[in-house]
SEDRENVO-499537 format. One record per residue (C-alpha): x, z, y. Coordinates in steps of 0.001 Angstrom, whole numbers, padded with zeros to 6 digits, always signed. Layout:
! residues N
XZY
...
***
This chain:
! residues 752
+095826-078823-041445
+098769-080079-039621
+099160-083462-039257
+101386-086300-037564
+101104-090258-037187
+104344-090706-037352
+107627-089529-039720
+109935-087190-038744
+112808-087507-036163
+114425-084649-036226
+114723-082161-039018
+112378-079192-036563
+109489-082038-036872
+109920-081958-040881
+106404-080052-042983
+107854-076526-044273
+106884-075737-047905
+108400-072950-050688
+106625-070756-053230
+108857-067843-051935
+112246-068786-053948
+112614-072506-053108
+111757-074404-050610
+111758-077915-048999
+110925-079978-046068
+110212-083164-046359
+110631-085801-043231
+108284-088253-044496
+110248-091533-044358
+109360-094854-044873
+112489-096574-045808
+115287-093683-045982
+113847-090103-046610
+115953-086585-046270
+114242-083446-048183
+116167-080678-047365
+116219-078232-050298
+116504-074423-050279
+116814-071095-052068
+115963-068198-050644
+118843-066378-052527
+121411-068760-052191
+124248-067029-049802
+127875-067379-049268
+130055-063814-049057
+130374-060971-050920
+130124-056890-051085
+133058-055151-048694
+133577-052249-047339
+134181-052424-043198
+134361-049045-042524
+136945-047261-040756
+136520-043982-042355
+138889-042389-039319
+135819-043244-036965
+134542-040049-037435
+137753-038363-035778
+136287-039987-032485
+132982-039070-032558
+133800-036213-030319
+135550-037371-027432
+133286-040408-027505
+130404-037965-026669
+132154-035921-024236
+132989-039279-022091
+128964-039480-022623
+127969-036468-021488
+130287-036506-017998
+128848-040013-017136
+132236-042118-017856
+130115-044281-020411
+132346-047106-019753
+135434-045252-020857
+133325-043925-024092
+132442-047826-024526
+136407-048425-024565
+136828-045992-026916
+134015-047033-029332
+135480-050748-029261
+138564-049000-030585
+137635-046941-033173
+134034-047181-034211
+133149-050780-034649
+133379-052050-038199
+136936-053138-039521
+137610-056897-039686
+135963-059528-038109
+132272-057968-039344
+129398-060903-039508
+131863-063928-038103
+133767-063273-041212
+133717-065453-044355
+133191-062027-046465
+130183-061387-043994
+129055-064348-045177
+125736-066838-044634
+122282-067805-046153
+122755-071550-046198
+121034-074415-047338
+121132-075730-051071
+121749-079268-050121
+119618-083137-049215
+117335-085198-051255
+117649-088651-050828
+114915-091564-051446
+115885-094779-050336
+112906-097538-050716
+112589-100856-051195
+109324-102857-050796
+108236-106065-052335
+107943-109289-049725
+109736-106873-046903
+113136-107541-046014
+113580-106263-042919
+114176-102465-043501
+113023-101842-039827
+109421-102278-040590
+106658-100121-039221
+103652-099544-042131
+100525-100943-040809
+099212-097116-040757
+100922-093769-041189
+099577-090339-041655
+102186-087176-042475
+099891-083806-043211
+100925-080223-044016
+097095-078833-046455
+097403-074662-045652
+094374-074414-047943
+096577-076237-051408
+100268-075290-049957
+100767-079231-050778
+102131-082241-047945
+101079-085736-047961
+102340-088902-046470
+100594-091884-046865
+100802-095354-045120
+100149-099567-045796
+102855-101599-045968
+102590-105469-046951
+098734-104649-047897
+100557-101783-050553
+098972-098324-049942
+101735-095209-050689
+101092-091900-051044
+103773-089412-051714
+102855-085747-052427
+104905-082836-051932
+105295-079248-053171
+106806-075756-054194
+104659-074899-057162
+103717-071688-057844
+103047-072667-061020
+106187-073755-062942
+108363-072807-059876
+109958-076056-059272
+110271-078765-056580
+107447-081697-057134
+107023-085000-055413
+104766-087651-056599
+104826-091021-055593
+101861-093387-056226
+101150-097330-055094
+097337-098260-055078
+099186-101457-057161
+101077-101435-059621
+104858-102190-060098
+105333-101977-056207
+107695-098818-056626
+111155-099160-055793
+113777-096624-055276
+117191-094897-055786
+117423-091040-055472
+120316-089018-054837
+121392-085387-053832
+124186-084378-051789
+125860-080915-049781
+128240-081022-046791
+130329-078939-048932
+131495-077306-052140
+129431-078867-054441
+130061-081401-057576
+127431-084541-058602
+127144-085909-061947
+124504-087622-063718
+123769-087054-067251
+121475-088849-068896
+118527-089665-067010
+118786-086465-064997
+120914-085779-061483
+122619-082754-061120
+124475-080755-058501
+126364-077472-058843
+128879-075596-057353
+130213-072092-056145
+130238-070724-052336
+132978-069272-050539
+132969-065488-051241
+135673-064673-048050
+138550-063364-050862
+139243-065364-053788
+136662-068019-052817
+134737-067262-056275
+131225-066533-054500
+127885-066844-055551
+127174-070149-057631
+124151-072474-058311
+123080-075212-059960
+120261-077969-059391
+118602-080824-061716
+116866-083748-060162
+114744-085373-063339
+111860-088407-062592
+108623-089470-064916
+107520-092561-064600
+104306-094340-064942
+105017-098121-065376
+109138-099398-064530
+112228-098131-065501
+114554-095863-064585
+118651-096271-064588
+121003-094106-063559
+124480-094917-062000
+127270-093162-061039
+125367-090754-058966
+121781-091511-058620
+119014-092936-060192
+117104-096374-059684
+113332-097084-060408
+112402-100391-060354
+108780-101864-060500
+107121-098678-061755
+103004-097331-060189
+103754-093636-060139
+106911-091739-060033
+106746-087584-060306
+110370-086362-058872
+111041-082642-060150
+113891-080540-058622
+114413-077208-060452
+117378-075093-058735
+118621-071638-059025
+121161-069174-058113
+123602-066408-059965
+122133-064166-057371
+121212-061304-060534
+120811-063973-062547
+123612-064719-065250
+121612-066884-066843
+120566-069320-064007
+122530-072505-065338
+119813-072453-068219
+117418-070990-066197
+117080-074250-064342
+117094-076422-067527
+114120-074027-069160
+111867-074709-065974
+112375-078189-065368
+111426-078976-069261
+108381-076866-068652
+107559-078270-065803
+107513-081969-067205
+105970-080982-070340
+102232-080510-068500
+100361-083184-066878
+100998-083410-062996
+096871-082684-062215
+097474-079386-064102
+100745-078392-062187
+098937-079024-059347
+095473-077333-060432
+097968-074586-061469
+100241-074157-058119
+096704-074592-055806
+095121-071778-058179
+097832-069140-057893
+098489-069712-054142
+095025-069400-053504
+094994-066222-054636
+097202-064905-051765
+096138-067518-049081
+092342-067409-049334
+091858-063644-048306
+091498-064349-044888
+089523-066496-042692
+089115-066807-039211
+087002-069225-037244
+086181-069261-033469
+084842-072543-033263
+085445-076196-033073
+088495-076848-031074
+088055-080309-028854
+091322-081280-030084
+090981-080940-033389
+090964-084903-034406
+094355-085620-032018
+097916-085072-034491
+099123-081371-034214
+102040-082324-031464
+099377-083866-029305
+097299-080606-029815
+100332-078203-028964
+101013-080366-025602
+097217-080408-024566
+096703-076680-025558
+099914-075961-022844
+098541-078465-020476
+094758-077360-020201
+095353-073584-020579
+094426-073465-024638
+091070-074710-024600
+091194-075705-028032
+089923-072504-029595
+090617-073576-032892
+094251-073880-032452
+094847-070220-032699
+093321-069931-036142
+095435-072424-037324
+098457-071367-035594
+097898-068162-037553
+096987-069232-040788
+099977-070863-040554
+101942-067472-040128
+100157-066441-043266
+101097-069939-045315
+104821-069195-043511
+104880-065315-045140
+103628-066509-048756
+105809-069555-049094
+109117-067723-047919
+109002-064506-050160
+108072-063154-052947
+107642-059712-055299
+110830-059668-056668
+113438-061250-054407
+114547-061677-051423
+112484-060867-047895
+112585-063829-045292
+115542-064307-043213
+116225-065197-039513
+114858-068856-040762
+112379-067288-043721
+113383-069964-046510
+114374-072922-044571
+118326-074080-043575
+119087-077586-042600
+122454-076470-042475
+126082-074840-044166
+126390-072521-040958
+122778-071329-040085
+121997-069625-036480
+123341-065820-036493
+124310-066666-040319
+120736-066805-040982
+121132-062840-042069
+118786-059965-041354
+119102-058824-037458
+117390-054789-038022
+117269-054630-034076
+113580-056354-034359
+113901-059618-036413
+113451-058605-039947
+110951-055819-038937
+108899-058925-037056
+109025-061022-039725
+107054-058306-041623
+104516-057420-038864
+101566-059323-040197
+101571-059072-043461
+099982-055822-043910
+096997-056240-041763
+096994-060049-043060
+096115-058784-045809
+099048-059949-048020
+100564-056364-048307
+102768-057271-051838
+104699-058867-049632
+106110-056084-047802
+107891-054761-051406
+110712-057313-050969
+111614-055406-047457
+111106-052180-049178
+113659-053089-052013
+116569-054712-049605
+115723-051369-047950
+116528-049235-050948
+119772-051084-051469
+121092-050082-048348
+121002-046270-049513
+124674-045889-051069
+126683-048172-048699
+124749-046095-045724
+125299-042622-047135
+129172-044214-046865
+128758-045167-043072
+127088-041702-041942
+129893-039712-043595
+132915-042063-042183
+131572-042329-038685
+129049-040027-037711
+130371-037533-040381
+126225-037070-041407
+124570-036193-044002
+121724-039529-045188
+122437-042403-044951
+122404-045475-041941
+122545-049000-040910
+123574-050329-037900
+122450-053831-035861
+122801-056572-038883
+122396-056672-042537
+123109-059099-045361
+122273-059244-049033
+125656-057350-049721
+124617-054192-048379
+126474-054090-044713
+125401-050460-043202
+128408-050453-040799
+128162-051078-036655
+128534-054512-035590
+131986-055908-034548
+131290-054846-030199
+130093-052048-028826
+127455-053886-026484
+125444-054853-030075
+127079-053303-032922
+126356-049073-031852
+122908-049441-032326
+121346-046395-034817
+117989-047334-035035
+118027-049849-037175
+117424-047494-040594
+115400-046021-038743
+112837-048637-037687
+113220-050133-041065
+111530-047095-042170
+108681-048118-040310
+107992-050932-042452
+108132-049031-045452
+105918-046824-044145
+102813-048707-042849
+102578-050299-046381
+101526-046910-047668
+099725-046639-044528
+097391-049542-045361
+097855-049303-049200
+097396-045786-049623
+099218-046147-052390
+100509-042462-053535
+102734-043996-056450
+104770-046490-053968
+105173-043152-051219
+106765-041705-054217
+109258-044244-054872
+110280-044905-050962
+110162-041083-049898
+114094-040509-050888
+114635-043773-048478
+112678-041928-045592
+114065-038551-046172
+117019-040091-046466
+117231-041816-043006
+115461-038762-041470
+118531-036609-042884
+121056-038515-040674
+119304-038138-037229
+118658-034158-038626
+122447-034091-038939
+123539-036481-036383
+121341-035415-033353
+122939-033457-030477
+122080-031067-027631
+121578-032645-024420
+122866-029699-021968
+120947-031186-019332
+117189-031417-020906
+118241-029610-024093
+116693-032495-025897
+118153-033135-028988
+119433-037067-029083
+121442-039464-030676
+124958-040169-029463
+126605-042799-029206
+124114-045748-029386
+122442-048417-027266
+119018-050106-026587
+119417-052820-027840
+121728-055797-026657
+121179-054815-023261
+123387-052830-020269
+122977-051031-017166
+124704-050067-013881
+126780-046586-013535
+127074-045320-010185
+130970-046449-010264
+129938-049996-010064
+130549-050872-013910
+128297-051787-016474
+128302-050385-020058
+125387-050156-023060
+126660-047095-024668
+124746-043862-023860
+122866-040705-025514
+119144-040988-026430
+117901-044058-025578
+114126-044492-025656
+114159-046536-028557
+115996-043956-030283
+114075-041254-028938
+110643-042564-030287
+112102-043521-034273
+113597-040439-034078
+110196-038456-033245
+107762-041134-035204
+110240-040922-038900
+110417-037574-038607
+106233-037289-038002
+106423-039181-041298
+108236-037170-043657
+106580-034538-042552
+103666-036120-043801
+104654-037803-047032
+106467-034303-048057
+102854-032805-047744
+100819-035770-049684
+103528-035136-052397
+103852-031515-052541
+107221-031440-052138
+110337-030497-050094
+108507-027660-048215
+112101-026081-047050
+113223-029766-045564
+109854-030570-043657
+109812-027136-042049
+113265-028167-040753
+112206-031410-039683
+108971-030092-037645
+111336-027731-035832
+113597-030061-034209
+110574-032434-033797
+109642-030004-030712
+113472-030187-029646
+113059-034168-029199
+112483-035905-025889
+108625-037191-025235
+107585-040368-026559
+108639-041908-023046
+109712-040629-020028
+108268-042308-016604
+110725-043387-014353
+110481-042870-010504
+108921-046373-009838
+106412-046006-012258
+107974-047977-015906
+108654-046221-018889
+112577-045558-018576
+115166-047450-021641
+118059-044528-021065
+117941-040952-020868
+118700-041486-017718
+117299-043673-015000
+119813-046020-015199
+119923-050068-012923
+119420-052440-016014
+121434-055415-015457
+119045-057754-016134
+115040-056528-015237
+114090-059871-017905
+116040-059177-020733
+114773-060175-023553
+114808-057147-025412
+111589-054610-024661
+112927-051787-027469
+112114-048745-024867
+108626-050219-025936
+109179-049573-029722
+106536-046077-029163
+103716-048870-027884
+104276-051207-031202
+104772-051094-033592
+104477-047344-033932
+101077-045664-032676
+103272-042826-029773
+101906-044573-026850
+098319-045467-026689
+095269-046225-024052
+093317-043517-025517
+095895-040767-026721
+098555-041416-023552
+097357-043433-020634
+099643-042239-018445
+102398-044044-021084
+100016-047307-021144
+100116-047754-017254
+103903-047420-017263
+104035-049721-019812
+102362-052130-018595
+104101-051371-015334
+107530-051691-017474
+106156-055532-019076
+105295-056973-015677
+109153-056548-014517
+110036-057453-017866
+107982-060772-017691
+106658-062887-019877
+109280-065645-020826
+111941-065575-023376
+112812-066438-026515
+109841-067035-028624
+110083-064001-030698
+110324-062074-026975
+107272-063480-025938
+105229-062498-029249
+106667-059014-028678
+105332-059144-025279
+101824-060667-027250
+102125-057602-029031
+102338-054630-026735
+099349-056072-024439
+097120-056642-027087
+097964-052522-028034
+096931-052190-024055
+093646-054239-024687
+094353-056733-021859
+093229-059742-023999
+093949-062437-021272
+097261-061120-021235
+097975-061451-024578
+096310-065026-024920
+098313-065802-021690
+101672-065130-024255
+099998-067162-026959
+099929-069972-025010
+103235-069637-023847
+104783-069203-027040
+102895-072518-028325
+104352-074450-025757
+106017-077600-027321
+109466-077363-027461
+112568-079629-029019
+115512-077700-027736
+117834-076470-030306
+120530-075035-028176
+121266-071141-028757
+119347-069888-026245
+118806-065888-025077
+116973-065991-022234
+113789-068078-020748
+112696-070597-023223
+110914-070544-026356
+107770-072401-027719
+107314-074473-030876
+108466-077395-032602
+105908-080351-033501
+106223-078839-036939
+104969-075381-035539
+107956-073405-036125
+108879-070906-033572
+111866-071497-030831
+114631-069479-030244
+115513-071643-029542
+117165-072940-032321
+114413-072207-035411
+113847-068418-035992
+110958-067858-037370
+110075-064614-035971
+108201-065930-033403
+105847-067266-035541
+105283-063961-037312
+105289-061816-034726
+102314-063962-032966
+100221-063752-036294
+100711-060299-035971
+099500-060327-032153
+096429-062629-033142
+095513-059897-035498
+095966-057518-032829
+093673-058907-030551
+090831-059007-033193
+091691-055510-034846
+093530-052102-034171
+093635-049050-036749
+096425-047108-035575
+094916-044733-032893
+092786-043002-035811
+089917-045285-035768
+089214-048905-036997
+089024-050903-033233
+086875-054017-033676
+087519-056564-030923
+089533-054230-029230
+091540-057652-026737
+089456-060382-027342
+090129-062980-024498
+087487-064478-022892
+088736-067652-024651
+087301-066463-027571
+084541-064560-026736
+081746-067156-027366
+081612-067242-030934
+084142-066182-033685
+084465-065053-037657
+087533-063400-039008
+087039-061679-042494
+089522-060151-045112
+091674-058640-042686
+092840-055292-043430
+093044-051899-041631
+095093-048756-041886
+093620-046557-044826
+092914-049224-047396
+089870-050629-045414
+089118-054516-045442
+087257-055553-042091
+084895-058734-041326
+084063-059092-037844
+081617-062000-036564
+080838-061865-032959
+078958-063912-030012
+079688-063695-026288
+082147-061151-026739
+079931-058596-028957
+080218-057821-032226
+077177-059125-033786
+078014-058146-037450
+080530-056653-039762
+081491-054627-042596
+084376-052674-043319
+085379-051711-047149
+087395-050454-049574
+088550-049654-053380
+087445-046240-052129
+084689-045887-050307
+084740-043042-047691
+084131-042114-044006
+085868-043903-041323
+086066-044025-037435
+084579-047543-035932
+084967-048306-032217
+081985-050764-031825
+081264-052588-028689
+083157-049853-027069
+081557-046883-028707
+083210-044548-031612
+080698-044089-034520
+081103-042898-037761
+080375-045366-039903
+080664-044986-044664
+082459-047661-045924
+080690-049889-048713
+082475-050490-052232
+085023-053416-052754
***
């Protein structure tokens, strides 16, 4: 539970909800309340093509400049010719996930006239268990309660408000956009509608929304553009909304659900909406005792947890449980996977467009939900994936003149594959490539034969390009990619200047070796493509190692040992072999573990907040569990910045959403992930139970339904930092690895 004393202030204090198409978030008002609305497909822009198919033509004196150490001059020359064409993502074609627009209640109470009023009590809660808000509060001896949420059920916006007596409702309810959209009422019902700038003939994407009320007791008028209740006891609000998003049929779409939706009684929608989320929510559990905060409101909690070094146990648990609740109400089979912001916009122009970033954002946001045990969740990724396939095969050709296909540093629901408008950002290759990643551990955990099938072309695909695009180092005779960059970050040359173009960086280095590893693999378990995967495992020997340690000790981001420009950066991607693939390892590589962990003490352990769950991340992999809680506690430091920020910073609003800042809600992911992470590991070939527990939580704990590579579901219940009990099982019951209390048995599997 989440809970606050108090209404909203600010629109990061506001209780997120969404049954993975719309959303809302609710402030909780007294006297004037905003509900922000959302869709998660609801996006300006359209489909272009931003390649400059002469980029190619470059490609070769770009990597000469490489290879004779004038990277700056290749840099030049990239900015010239092999950046996309047009302004890329600060274009109106690019264009933005936005918010669908505001829900207005304005109140009126009986016997109050003064509209600045404080309720004689106040209590604004967030249920994980039911997916359903609350605010209730006494005014003038009048108890309200207003309930909020995203059914699952009839998949529409519901908001009840009751008054323990009866008449003593009194409102007016409107709906509004900053831009490009049209009001009417008709009838009883409010509607909104409009159509989004597209960045060419302004005909983009279009949607439509119907506001509709049912009353218990008063009446109901409507005006010019809202609707008044007067005197009535219980008032159900329903806000159905939808998108042409492949959906021709929307308009009527919206008019089909919201006359389903009113048609059942409200106890059954809920019953219903609890029922089905339930379903997704209540596979997990985690308990590791009774926090001594636990009765204080959740921003209270956040600023003791920072204050007294997290000794409220039970703040964890909830802080993941939340990630969970975050994943299941912001996507679903079918649509769209979360954004930059999963579901939730307050605004037209969202931070970074609110798009996919493929340099770790997107791949973040997914982290969790495997071992979560939520793994349907992953096929939304898997099918924005898939769509990337024909504009990609376009990019490889006209720049890299490669066979496969590619995407660069940013994506959108129009399929953009091309480099991002600079060369500093933009070059990056890896982002098909880690994407692949993603697809990958959902087999890995599924072990589902029938969905390797369908997503093999997509891996063989991306593993074509690097086959094709790779080049001989003459130097190491390592074969590498060229041009690219680790991610958003620079280094020194020996001239003095700085540049972020090179050949092979680590990042690259370690896709490169883990996708191919991969389709080897899959090409076996399907029987096919014998000719290709013998191709593949040769030039997997050609590849540099999995890291390369650099003269004071780190694991090195360049092919070579290159002055980074800033030691902090945010960005660890020369990490990518540590998580989230399984190259570097305690047990397989410790060599690569100490210069890791050599490489995250320079690093540090500020940043933005999805920074510091990376961080989370790679030293739970290196089992230093007071590490990792150390980077918990950081990132749950209480924040309400909402500046664009890139360096030191991050933490949490009082509504628990993650700090860039502004909002991304990586962070929150990401750290769900880590919290796993601590508790399990299954990627070094054997299921690792409390493999960086901190000492926080060694005294007691439960976590059960989380899952493990190889279809296995794991509970774990431990005292004083020893497992005491646990099972691991599965659909199909075989042989597995355990590492318990620090010893590797073989342990059979029971039956699901």
């Amino acid at each position: 539970m989440l809970w606050y004393n108090s209404p909203a202030k600010m629109w990061e204090e506001t209780l997120p909800l969404g049954n993975g198409r719309l959303g809302m978030t609710p402030d909780g008002g007294v006297w004037k309340e905003n509900i922000v609305l959302n869709d998660i497909t609801l996006w300006s822009g359209s489909k272009q093509d931003a390649n400059n198919y002469e980029a190619y033509k470059s490609l070769p004196k770009i990597r000469q400049l490489i290879l004779e150490g004038k990277n700056d001059e290749a840099q030049d020359l990239v900015n010239r010719d092999f950046v996309c064409k047009g302004p890329g993502s600060g274009g109106a074609q690019w264009g933005k996930y936005q918010m669908l627009g505001n829900l207005q209640l304005n109140f009126t109470y009986p016997g109050v006239k003064n509209p600045n009023t404080n309720p004689e009590t106040y209590r604004r809660e967030l249920d994980l268990n039911t997916a359903v808000a609350k605010a209730t509060y006494r005014l003038n001896g009048v108890n309200y309660k207003k309930e909020y949420f995203c059914s699952f059920d009839s998949d529409v916006n519901m908001i009840r408000l009751t008054a323990d007596q009866p008449g003593k409702l009194n409102l007016s309810i409107t709906i509004n956009r900053p831009e490009k959209s049209t009001v009417k009422v008709v009838g009883n019902e409010l509607q909104m509608f409009g159509q989004l700038d597209n960045g060419t003939d302004g005909k983009g994407m279009r949607y439509f929304s119907r506001v509709n009320a049912k009353l218990t007791g008063g009446s109901i008028i409507a005006d010019q553009n809202s609707l008044i209740i007067e005197n009535a006891t219980e008032v159900v609000i329903y806000v159905s909304a939808a998108t042409d998003f492949k959906d021709p049929n929307f308009e009527k779409k919206t008019a089909d659900i919201l006359f389903t939706a009113k048609k059942k009684p409200f106890q059954l929608e809920l019953s219903n909406h609890i029922t089905k989320y339930a379903k997704l929510f209540k596979r997990v559990s985690i308990d590791l005792g009774e926090g001594n905060s636990t009765k204080l409101p959740t921003n209270l909690r956040l600023d003791n947890f920072y204050k007294n070094y997290g000794d409220d146990v039970a703040l964890a648990p909830l802080f993941f449980q939340f990630g969970r609740y975050l994943s299941i109400s912001s996507t679903r089979v079918g649509l769209l996977p979360p954004n930059l912001q999963g579901l939730w916009a307050n605004q037209i122009n969202t931070p970074w467009n609110g798009d996919y970033h493929l340099d770790v954002n997107v791949q973040m946001n997914h982290w969790a939900i495997e071992p979560a045990n939520l793994s349907e969740l992953n096929l939304p990724l898997s099918e924005l994936v898939r769509s990337l396939q024909k504009p990609g095969e376009r990019t490889a050709k006209a720049y890299y003149n490669a066979d496969g296909w590619i995407a660069h540093v940013i994506t959108n629901v129009w399929g953009f594959t091309e480099p991002g408008e600079s060369a500093s950002w933009g070059a990056s290759n890896a982002g098909s490539g880690w994407l692949c990643n993603n697809l990958w551990e959902h087999y890995a955990f599924s072990q589902d034969l029938k969905y390797l099938k369908s997503i093999y072309p997509v891996l063989k695909g991306s593993a074509a390009f690097y086959k094709s695009a790779l080049i001989k180092d003459p130097k190491s005779g390592w074969l590498v990619t060229s041009p690219s960059v680790s991610p958003e970050n620079s280094f020194y040359l020996p001239n003095g200047r700085t540049a972020s173009i090179s050949m092979g960086p680590t990042i690259d280095n370690q896709i490169v070796r883990e996708l191919f590893s991969n389709v080897i693999t899959a090409s076996k378990l399907l029987g096919i493509d014998a000719e290709f995967r013998a191709e593949l495992q040769s030039r997997l020997k050609m590849l540099p190692p999995a890291g390369i340690i650099s003269k004071d000790g780190r694991i090195q981001e360049w092919l070579e040992d290159y002055k980074e420009t800033d030691p902090q950066h945010r960005h660890i991607s020369h990490l990518y072999g540590l998580y989230p693939a399984a190259l570097i390892t305690p047990y397989s590589t410790p060599a690569l573990a100490e210069a890791a962990k050599k490489t995250l003490e320079v690093r540090g352990d500020d940043g933005p907040s999805w920074s510091i769950a990376y961080k989370q991340l790679f030293w739970a992999r290196l089992q230093d569990g007071n590490r990792a809680f150390k980077l918990l506690r950081e990132i749950l430091k209480p924040t309400l910045r909402t500046d664009i920020n890139y360096g030191a910073g991050g933490g949490v609003y009082p509504n628990m959403l993650s700090a860039g800042p502004p909002f991304q809600i990586d962070g929150n992911f990401g750290a769900s992930a880590a919290i796993v992470e601590m508790l399990l590991q299954s990627h070094d070939g054997f299921i690792d139970l409390l493999p960086a527990i901190p000492d926080a939580w060694k005294k007691y704990g439960m976590i059960k339904g989380l899952k493990a590579r190889g279809n296995f579901t794991v509970d774990i219940n431990w005292k004083d930092g020893k497992v005491t009990k646990y099972r691991v099982y599965s659909s199909n019951p075989k042989m597995v690895k355990v590492r318990l209390n620090g010893k590797i048995i073989n342990v059979m599997a029971t039956k699901a």
